[in-house]
C-alpha positions as CSV (number, residue, x, y, z in Angstrom):
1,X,-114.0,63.4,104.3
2,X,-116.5,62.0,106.7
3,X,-119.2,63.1,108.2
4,X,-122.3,61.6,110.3
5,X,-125.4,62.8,112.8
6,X,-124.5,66.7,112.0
7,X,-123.3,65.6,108.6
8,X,-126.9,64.6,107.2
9,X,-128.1,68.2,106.7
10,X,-124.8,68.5,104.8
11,X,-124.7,65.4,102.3
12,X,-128.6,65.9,101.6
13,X,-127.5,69.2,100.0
14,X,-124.3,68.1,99.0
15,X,-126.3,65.6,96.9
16,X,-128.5,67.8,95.7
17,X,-126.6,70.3,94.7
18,X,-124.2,67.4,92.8
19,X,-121.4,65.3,93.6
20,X,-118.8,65.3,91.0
21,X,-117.2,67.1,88.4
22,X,-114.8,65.3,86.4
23,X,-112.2,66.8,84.9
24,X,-110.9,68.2,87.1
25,X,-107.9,69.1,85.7
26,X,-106.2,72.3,84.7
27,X,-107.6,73.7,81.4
28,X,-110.7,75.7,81.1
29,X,-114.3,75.7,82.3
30,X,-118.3,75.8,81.3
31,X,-122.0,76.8,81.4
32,X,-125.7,76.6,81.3
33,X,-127.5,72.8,82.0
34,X,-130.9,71.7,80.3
35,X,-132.7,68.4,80.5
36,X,-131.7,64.7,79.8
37,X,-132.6,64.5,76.0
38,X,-134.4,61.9,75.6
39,X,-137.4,63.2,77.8
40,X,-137.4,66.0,76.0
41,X,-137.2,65.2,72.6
42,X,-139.9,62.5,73.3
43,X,-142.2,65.4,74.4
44,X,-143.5,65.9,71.2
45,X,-143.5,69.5,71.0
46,X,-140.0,69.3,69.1
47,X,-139.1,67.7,65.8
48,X,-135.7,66.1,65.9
49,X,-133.2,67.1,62.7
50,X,-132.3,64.4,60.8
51,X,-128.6,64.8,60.8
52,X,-127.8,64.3,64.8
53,X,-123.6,65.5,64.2
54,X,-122.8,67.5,67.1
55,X,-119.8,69.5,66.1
56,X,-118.0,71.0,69.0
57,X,-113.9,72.3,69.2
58,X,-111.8,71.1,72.2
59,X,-109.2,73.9,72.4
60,X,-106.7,71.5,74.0
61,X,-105.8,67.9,72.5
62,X,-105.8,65.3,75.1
63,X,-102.6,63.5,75.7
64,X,-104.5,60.3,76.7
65,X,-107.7,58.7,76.8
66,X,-106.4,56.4,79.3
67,X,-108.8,57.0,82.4
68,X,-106.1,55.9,84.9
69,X,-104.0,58.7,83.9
70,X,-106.6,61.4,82.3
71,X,-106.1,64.8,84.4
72,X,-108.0,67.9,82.4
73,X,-111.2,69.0,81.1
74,X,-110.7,68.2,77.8
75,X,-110.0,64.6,78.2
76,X,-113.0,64.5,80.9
77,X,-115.5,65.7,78.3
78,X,-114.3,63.0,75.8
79,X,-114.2,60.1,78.0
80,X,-117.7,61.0,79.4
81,X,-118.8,60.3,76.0
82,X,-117.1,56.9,75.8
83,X,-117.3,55.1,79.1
84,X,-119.9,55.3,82.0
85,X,-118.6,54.0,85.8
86,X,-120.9,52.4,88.4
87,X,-122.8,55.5,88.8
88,X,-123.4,58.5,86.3
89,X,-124.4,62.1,87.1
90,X,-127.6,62.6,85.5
91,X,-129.1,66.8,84.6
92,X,-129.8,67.3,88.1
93,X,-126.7,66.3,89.8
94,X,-128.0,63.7,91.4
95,X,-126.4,59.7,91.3
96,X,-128.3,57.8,88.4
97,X,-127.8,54.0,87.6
98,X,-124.7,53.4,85.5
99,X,-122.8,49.9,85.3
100,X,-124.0,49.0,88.7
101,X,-128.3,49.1,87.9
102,X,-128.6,49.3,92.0
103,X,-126.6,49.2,95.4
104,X,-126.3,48.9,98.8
105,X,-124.8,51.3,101.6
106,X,-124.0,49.2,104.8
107,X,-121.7,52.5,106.6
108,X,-118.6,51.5,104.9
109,X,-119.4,49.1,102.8
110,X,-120.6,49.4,99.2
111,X,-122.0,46.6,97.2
112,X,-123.1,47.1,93.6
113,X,-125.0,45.1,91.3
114,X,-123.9,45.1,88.1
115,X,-126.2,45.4,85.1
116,X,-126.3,42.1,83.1
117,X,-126.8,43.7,79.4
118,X,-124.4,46.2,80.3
119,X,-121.2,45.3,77.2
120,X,-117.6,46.5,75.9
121,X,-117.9,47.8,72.3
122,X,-116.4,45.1,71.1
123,X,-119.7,42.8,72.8
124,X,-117.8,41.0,75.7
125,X,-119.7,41.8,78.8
126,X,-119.0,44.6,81.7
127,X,-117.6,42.9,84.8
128,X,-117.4,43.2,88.5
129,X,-113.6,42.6,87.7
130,X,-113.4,44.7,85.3
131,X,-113.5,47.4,87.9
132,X,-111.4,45.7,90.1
133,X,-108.9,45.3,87.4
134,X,-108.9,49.1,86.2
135,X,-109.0,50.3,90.3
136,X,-106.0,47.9,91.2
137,X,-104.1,49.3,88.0
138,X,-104.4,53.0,89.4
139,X,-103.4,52.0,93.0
140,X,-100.3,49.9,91.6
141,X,-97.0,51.9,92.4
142,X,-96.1,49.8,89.5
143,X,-98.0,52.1,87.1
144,X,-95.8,54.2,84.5
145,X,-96.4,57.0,84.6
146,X,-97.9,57.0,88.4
147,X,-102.0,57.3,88.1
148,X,-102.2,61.2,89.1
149,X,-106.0,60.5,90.5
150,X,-104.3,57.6,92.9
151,X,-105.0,59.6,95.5
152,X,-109.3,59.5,95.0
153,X,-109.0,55.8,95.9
154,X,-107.5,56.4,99.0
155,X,-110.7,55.9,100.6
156,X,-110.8,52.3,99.9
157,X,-109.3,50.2,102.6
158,X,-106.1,49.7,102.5
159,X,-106.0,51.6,99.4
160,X,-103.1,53.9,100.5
161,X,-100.8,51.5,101.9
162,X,-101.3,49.2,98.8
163,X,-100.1,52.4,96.6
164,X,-97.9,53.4,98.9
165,X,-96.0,49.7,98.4
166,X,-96.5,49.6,102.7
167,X,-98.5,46.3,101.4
168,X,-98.0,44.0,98.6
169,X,-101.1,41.6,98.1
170,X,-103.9,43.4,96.3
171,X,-106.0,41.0,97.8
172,X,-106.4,43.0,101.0
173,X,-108.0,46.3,99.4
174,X,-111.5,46.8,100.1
175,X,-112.3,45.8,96.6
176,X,-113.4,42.2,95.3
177,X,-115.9,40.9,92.5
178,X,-117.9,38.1,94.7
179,X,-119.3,37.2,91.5
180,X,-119.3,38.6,87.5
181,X,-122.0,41.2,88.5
182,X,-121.7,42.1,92.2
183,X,-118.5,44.4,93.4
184,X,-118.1,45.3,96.5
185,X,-116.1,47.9,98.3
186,X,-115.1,48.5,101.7
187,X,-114.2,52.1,102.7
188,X,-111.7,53.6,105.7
189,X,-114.2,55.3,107.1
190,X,-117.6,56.6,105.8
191,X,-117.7,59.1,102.9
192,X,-121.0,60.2,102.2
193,X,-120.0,61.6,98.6
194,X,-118.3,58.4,97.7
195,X,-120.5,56.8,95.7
196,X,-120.9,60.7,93.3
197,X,-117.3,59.6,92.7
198,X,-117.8,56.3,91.3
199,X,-119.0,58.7,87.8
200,X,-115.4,59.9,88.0
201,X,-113.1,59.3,85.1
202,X,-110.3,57.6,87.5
203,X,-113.0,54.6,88.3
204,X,-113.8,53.6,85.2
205,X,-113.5,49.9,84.3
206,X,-111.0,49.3,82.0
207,X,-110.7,46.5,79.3
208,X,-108.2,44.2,80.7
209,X,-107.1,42.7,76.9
210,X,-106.1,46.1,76.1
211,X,-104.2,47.7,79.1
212,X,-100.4,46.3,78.5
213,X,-100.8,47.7,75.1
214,X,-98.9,51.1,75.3
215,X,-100.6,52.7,72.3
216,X,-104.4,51.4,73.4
217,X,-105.3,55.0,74.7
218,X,-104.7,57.0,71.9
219,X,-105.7,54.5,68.7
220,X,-109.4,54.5,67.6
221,X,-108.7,50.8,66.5
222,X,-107.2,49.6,69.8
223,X,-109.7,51.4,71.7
224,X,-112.7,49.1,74.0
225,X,-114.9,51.0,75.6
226,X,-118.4,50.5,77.7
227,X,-120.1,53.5,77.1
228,X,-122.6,55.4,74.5
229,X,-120.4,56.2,72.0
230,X,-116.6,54.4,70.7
231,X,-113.6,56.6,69.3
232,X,-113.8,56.3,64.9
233,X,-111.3,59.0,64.2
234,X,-108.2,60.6,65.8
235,X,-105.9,62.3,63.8
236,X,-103.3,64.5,65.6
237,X,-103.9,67.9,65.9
238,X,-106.8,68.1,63.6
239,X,-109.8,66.2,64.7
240,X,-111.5,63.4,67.0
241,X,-114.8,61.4,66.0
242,X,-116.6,59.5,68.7
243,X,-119.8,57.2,67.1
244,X,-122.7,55.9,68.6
245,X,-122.1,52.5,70.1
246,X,-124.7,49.8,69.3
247,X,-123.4,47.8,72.2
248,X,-124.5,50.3,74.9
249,X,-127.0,49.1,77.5
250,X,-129.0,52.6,76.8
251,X,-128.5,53.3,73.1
252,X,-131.8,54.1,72.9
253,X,-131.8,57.3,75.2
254,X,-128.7,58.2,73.0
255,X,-129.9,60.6,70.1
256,X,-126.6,61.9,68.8
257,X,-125.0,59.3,66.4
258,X,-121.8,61.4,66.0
259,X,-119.3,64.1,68.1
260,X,-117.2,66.0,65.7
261,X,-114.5,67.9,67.5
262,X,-112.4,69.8,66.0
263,X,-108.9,70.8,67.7
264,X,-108.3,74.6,67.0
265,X,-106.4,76.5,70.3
266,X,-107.4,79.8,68.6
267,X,-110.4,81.0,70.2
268,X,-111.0,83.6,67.1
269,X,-111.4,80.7,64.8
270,X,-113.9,79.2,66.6
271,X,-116.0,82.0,67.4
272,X,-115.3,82.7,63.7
273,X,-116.5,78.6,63.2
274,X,-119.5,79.1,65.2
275,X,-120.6,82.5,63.5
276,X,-120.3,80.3,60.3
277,X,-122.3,77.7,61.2
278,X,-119.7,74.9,61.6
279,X,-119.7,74.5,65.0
280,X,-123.0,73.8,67.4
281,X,-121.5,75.0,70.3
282,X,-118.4,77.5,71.6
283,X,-116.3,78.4,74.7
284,X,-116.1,77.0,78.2
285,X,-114.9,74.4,79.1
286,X,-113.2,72.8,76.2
287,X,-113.3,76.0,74.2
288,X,-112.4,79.3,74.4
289,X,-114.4,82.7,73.7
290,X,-112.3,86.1,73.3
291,X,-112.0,88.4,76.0
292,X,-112.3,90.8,73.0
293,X,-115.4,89.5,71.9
294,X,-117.7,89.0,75.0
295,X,-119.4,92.6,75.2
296,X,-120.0,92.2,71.8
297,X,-121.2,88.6,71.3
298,X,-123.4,89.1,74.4
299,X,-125.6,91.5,72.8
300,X,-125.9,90.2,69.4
301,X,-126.3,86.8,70.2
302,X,-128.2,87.2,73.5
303,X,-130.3,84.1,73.0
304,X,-126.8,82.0,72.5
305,X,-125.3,83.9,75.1
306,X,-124.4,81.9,78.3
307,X,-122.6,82.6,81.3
308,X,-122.9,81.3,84.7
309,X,-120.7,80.9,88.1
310,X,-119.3,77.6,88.6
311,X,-117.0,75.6,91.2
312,X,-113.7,76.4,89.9
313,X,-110.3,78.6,90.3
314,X,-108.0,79.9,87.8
315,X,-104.7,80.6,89.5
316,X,-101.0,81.2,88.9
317,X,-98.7,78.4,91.0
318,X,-95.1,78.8,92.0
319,X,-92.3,75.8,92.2
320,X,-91.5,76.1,95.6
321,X,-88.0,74.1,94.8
322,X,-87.2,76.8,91.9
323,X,-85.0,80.3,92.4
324,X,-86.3,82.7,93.6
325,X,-89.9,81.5,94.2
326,X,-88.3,78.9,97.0
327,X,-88.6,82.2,99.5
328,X,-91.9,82.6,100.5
329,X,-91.9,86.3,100.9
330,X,-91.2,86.9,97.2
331,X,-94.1,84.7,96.1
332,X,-96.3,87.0,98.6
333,X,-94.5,90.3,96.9
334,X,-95.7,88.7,93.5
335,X,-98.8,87.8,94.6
336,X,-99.8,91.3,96.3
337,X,-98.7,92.9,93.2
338,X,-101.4,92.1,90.7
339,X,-104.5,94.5,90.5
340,X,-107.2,91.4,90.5
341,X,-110.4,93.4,89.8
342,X,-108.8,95.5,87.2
343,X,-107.8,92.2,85.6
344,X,-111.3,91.0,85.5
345,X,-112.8,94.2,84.4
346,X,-110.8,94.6,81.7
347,X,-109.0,92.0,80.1
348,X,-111.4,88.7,81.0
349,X,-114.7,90.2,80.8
350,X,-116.5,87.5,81.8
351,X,-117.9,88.4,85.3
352,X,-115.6,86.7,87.5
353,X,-114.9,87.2,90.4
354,X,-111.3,88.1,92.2
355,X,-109.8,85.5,94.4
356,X,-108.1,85.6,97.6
357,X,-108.3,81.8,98.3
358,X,-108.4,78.2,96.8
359,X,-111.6,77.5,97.5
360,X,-114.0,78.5,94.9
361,X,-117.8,80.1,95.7
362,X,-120.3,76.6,95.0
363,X,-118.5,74.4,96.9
364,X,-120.5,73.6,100.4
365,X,-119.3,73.9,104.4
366,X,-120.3,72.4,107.8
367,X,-123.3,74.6,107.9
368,X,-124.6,74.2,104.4
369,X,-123.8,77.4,103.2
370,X,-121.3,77.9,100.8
371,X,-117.1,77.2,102.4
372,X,-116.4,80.5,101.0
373,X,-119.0,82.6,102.4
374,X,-118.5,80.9,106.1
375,X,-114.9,81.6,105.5
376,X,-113.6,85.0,103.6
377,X,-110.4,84.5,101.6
378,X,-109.9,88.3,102.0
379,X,-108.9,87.8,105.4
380,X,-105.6,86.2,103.9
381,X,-104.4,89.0,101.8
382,X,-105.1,91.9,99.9
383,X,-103.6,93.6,97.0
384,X,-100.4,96.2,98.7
385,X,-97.6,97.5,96.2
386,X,-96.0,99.6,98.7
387,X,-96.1,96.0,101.1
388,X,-95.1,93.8,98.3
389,X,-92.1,96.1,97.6
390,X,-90.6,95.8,101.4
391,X,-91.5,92.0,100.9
392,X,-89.6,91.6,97.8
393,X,-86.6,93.6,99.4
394,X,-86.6,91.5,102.5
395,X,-86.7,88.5,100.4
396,X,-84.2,89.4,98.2
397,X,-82.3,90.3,101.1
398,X,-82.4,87.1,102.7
399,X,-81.3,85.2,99.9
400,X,-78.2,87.3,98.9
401,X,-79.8,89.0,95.6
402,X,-78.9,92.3,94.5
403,X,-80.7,91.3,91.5
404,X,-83.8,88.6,90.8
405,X,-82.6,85.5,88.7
406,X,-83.6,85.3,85.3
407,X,-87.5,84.5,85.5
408,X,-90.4,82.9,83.3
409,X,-94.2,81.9,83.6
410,X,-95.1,79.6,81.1
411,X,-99.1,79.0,80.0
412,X,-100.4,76.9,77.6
413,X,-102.0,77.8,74.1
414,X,-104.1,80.0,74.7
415,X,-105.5,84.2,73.8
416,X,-107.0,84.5,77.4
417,X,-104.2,82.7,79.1
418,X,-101.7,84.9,76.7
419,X,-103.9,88.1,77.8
420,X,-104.2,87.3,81.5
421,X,-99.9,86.3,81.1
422,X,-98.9,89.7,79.3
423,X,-101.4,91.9,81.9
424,X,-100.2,90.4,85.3
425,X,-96.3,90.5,83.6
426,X,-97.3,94.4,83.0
427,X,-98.2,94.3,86.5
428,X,-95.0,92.5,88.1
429,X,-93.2,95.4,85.5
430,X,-94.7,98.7,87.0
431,X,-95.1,97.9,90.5
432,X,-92.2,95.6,91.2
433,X,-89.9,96.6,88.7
434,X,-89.0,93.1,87.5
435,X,-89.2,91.6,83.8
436,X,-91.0,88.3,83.8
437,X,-90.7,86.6,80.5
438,X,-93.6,84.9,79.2
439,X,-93.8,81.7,77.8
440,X,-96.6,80.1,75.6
441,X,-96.5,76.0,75.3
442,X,-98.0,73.4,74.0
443,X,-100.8,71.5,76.1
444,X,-98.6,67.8,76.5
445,X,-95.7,69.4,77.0
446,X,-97.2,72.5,79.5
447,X,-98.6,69.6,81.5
448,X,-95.4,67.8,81.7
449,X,-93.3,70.7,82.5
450,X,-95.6,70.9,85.1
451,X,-96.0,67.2,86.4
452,X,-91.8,67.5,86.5
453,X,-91.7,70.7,88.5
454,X,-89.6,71.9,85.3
455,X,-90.7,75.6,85.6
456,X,-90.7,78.9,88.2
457,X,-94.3,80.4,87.5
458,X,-96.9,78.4,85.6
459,X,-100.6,78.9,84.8
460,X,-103.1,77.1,86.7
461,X,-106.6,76.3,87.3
462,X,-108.5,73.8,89.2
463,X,-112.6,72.5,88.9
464,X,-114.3,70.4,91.5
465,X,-114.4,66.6,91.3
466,X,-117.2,66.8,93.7
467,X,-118.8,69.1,96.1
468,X,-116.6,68.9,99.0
469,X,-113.6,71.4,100.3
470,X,-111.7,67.9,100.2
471,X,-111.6,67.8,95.9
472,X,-109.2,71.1,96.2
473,X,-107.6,70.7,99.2
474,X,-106.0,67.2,99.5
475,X,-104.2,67.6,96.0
476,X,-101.5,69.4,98.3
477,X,-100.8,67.2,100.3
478,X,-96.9,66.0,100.1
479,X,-95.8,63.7,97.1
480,X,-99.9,63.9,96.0
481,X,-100.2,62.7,92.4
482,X,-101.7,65.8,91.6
483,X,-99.2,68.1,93.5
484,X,-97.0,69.8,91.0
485,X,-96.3,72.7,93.2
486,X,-93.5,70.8,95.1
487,X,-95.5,71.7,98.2
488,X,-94.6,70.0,101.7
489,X,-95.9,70.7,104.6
490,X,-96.5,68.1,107.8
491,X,-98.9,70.5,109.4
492,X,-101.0,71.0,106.4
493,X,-101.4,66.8,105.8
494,X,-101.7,66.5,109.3
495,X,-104.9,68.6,108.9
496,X,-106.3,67.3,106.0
497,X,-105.6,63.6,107.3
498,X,-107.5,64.7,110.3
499,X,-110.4,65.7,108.3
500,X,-110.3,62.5,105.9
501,X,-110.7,60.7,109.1
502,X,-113.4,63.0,110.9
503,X,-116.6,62.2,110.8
504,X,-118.0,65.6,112.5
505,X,-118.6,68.4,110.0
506,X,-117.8,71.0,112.4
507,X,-114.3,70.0,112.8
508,X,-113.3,68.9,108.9
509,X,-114.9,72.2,108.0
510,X,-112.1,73.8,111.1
511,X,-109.2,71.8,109.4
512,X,-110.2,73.3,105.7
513,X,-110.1,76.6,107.2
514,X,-106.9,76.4,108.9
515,X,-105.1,74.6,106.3
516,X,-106.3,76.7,103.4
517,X,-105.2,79.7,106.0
518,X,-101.7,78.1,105.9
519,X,-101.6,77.3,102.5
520,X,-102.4,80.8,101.0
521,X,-101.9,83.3,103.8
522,X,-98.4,81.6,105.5
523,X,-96.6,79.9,102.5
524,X,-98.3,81.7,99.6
525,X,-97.5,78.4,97.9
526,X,-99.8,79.9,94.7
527,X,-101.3,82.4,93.6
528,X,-105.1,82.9,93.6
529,X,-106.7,84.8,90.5
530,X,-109.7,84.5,90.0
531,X,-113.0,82.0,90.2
532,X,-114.5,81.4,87.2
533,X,-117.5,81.7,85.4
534,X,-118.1,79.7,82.5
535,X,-118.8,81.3,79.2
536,X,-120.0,80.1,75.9
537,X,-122.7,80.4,73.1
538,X,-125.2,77.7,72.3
539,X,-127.4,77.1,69.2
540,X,-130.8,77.7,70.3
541,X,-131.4,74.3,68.1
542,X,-128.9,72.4,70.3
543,X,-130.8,70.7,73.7
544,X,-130.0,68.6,76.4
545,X,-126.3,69.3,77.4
546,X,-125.8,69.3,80.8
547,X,-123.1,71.4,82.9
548,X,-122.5,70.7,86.6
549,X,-121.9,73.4,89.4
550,X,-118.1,72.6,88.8
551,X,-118.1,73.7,84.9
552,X,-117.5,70.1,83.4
553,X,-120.1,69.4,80.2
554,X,-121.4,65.9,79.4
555,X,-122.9,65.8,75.9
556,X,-124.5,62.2,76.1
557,X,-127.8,63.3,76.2
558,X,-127.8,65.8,73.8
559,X,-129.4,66.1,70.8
560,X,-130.4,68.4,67.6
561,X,-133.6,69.7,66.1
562,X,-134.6,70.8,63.3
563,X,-133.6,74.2,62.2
């Protein structure tokens, strides 16, 4: 992930087209940006309502609010509204002052200066150790469950082999508070889109009075937090509250005094919500609009209306250790099998776009245009039925079936995931002849399944941390935190190691190529749907939310006006 003399074209658009998503995770995605709220609310050509309660529905609750082991959009959005790392990512995508009020960038070293005002909710102050506390708790192989997001701060010194156990004393990580406000961090090698993913949920500080408490993450009164607004409410399956915090360093930017989220995974109750007036926004990416209902909702509520490409991929992903998906010609047969256009035409709706590859449209190569258009993912395969049935012979074949074991994708709550799970089912049905059973589940318990490889087929999808072919492709590599695909491959790390190391543009954006080549084309290890858009409807009363080119939505600035 490094890059220098041909790499400065490169970062000066990678920065300005925005470093960091957040959220990475696997649920759903989002739309539309404005401006930061408080410019514009100070313009004086709106009048502010008096009541600032947003009211939004996150289709998915979040298992945790712990930022060490967060992994999905949902939790992203929610923890955006409660903490705030070094940096943040202000409307335009650019790094804004966070913790750290200013820095310094010395090739591989970092050293911030922490803001002296900046406090915990509960009025201690924010830390240089802080950081170093919550950083050395994601890198600890100690950690129960393992941090999934180890892996982003493996470009710390020594960062790796500390997680790795290959060294013991934390001491030697390129991390260290030299004094209660100034951090500093020394990389492996230069990483021009480092400090975009200081605003990442995994680097957050963390409280250190709270961390060996086991239930701190998910209760409201256990909860410490740094940034605009503190968790009030959290009841189970019904609804989470997040407050305005006095405490934060920038309340006064902060015009919303309260988040109100419901948690409904029916996406026709909250289109119903929002038709009613209880909700002030719907659908992507913690919400969910139905396929059904797009056409319709597009014309008669065209000013609410909002869809727009973003940086991520929806795709289906097989456990390579599970019958029969361990033989790689099968998962091609499944793969080949699906009608992807006819998918998106008709039962998503929402403009996107068929994928052939991992990496989504939005996400920048060597030359500055975008990976995908340097590279074309239809090179690696096409829709065949009459190929995918001599595969799936040939694989049967080989592994002694006469008949395909028992099978089953599982998805979580969902009516598009159900939709897009009962469509490509029909499609495995008529063109392969085999029955796929299909299996709905709750979010904690999908994601688990998942993380434990307990499953043959499951629902995927994947947004950008930040704008580099890295943020999809290094999740692969072998015993990754975020690999739940079972996928090994020495070739495939040795390329993206290569390419962590690489400081020529040229030759990471060579690896990417190659490995992604390998990774869809040769072992089929998933299967690519679609990329995204993000759609959702928007009061016209409702200002200053911001969406990124990944899809992830940060509410801080928002506010309401009078209507």
């Amino acid at each position: 992930m490094k890059k220098s003399k041909s790499l400065l074209l490169l970062l000066t658009l990678v920065l300005a087209v925005g470093t960091l998503l957040a959220a990475c995770g696997s649920n759903d995605k989002n739309n539309g940006a404005s401006n930061s709220g408080e410019n514009a609310a100070n313009s004086g050509e709106e009048k502010l309502a008096a009541d600032q309660t947003l009211r939004i529905n996150l289709s998915a609750e979040p298992p945790t609010f712990d930022p060490a082991q967060a992994q999905d959009s949902q939790a992203n959005t929610v923890l955006k509204l409660m903490y705030e790392g070094l940096v943040r990512i202000d409307a335009d995508g650019k790094e804004a002052p966070g913790v750290a009020e200013s820095w310094d960038v010395d090739g591989t070293k970092y050293t911030f200066h922490l803001r002296k005002d900046a406090k915990w909710s509960n009025g201690d102050p924010v830390t240089a150790n802080d950081f170093v506390f919550a950083w050395e708790r994601v890198l600890s192989p100690n950690t129960q469950p393992a941090a999934p997001y180890a892996y982003q701060l493996y470009y710390i010194k020594n960062g790796q082999e500390y997680n790795e156990g290959k060294i013991t004393d934390f001491s030697q990580v390129g991390v260290k508070a030299t004094d209660e406000n100034t951090l500093e961090v020394e990389l492996t090698a230069p990483t021009p889109y480092f400090l975009g993913l200081t605003a990442f949920y995994t680097f957050y500080p963390v409280h250190s009075s709270v961390a060996d408490d086991a239930a701190w993450a998910t209760d409201p009164a256990k909860m410490i937090v740094n940034g605009p607004f503190t968790l009030t409410t959290w009841t189970k399956g019904q609804t989470i509250e997040v407050s305005k915090s006095d405490n934060y360093w920038d309340k006064d930017s902060i015009k919303l005094t309260k988040v109100n989220m419901s948690l409904v995974e029916s996406g026709a109750t909250e289109l119903t919500s929002y038709r009613n007036d209880e909700l002030d926004r719907a659908g992507h990416p913690n919400g969910e609009i139905p396929t059904d209902q797009i056409p319709i909702v597009q014309k008669e509520l065209a000013d609410e209306y909002k869809v727009k490409g973003i940086a991520s991929t929806y795709y289906y992903q097989f456990n390579a250790n599970a019958k029969p998906f361990d033989n790689v010609k099968i998962r091609k047969a499944f793969s080949m099998a699906v009608d992807r256009q006819t998918l998106v035409d008709k039962v998503t709706m929402g403009g996107q776009i068929p994928a052939y590859g991992y990496v989504p449209p939005g996400i920048l190569g060597a030359s500055g245009e975008e990976f995908r258009k340097e590279h074309d993912d239809k090179s690696y395969f096409q829709e065949n039925v009459e190929e995918a049935k001599k595969l799936l012979e040939e694989g049967m074949q080989e592994e002694g079936y006469t008949k395909l074991p028992d099978i089953t994708l599982i998805y979580n709550t969902g009516e598009g995931h159900k939709k897009i799970a009962t469509a490509i089912s029909d499609m495995w049905k008529t063109n392969l002849g085999v029955d796929v059973k299909i299996e709905n589940q709750e979010w904690g318990v999908f994601l688990k399944n998942r993380q434990n490889l307990d499953y043959q087929i499951a629902r995927g999808a994947w947004s950008a941390d930040y704008n580099d072919p890295m943020t999809f492709m290094d999740m692969w590599m072998t015993n990754g935190g975020n690999n739940d695909l079972g996928y090994a491959n020495a070739e495939y790390d040795k390329l993206i190691n290569e390419a962590k190391a690489s400081s020529d543009a040229t030759q990471r954006d060579t690896n990417f190529a190659k490995a992604e080549e390998m990774f869809v084309k040769d072992d089929m290890a998933l299967m690519p749907i679609y990329y995204y858009t993000s759609v959702s409807l928007e009061k016209t009363y409702l200002k200053g939310v911001n969406v990124d080119f990944s899809g992830a939505v940060d509410y801080t600035h928002a506010y309401i006006l009078e209507h």
